[in-house]
C-alpha positions in Angstrom: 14.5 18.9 -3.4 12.5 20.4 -0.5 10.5 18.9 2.3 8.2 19.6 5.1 6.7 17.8 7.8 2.5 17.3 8.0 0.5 15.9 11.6 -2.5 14.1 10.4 -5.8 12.0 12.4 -6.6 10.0 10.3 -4.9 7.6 8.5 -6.5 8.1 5.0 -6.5 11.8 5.3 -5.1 13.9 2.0 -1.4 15.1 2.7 -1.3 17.1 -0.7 -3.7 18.9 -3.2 -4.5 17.3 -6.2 -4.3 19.0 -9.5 -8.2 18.6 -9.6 -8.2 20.2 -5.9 -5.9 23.2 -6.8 -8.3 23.9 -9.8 -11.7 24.0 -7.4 -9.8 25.7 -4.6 -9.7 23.1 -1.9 -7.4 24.2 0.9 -5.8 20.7 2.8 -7.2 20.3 5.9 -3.8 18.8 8.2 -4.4 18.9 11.8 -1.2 20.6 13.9 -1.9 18.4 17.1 -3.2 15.0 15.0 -1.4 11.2 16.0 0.4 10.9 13.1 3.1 12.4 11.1 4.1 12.4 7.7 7.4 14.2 5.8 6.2 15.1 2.8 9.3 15.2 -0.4 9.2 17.8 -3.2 11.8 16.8 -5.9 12.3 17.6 -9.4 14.0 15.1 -11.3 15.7 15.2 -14.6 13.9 12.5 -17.4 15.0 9.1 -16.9 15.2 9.9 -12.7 12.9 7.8 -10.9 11.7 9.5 -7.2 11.8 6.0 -5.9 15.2 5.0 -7.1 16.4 8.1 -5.0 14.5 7.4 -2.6 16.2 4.6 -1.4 19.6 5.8 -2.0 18.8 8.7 0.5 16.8 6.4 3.2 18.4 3.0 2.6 15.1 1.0 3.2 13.5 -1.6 0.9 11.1 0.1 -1.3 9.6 -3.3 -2.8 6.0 -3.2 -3.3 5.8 -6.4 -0.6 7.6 -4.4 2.1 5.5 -1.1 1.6 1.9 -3.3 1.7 3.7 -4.5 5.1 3.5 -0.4 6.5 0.3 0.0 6.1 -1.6 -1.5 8.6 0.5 0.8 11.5 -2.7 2.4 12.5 -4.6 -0.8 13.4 -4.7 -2.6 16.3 -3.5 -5.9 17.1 -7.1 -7.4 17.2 -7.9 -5.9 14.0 -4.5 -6.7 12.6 -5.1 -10.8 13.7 -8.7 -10.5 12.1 -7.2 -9.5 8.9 -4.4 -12.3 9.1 -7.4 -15.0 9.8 -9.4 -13.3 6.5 -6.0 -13.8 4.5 -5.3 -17.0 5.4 -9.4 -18.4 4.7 -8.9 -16.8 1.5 -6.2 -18.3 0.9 -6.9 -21.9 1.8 -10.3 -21.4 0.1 -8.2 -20.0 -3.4 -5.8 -23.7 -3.0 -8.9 -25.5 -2.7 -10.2 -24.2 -6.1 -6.7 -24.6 -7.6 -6.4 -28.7 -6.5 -10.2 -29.0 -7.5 -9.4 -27.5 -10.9 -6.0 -29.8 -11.0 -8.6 -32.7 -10.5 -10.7 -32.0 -12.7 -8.0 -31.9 -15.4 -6.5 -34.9 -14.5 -9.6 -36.7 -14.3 -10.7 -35.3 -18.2 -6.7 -36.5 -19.1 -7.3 -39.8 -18.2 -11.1 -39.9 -19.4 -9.2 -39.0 -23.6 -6.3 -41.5 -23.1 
């Protein structure tokens, strides 16, 4: 395994070179004074060896899907992070709407055959 550490500005900047990139010559464009700061892993894993598994075992850190999703909104600000919470939460409300309409209506076409 080998590792190295990367300074990035922005927050969907590439860390690493695809294989695509490598093949048209891209070079990665990482800025040395940027806000953030990545440590990027190199391992080579026997078959059957899964990067995440190991992963955990060296950082002992939940590496569910849920908690991840949770990480990324570090570079936004608490205004935008509330204005995403409010969107959620409409969507939400407005997805259990649909759900207890559609309960309704099945209900109502139970009782309309009985």
């Amino acid at each position: 395994m080998s590792w190295r550490v990367a300074r990035y500005s922005a927050p969907t900047a590439d860390l690493i070179l695809s294989d695509l990139d490598k093949l048209q010559g891209k070079a990665l464009e990482l800025d040395p004074e940027g806000k953030y700061k990545a440590l990027i892993l190199v391992m080579d894993l026997p078959a059957s060896c899964y990067a995440t598994m190991a992963l955990r075992e060296l950082l002992r850190v939940d590496t569910s899907g849920d908690h991840q999703a949770s990480q990324n909104d570090y570079h936004k600000t608490a205004e935008e992070k509330g204005q995403s919470e409010a969107k959620n939460e409409t969507e939400d409300k407005g997805e259990k709407r649909k759900m207890e309409e559609e309960i309704d209506g099945d209900a109502k076409k139970a009782k309309v055959n009985e």
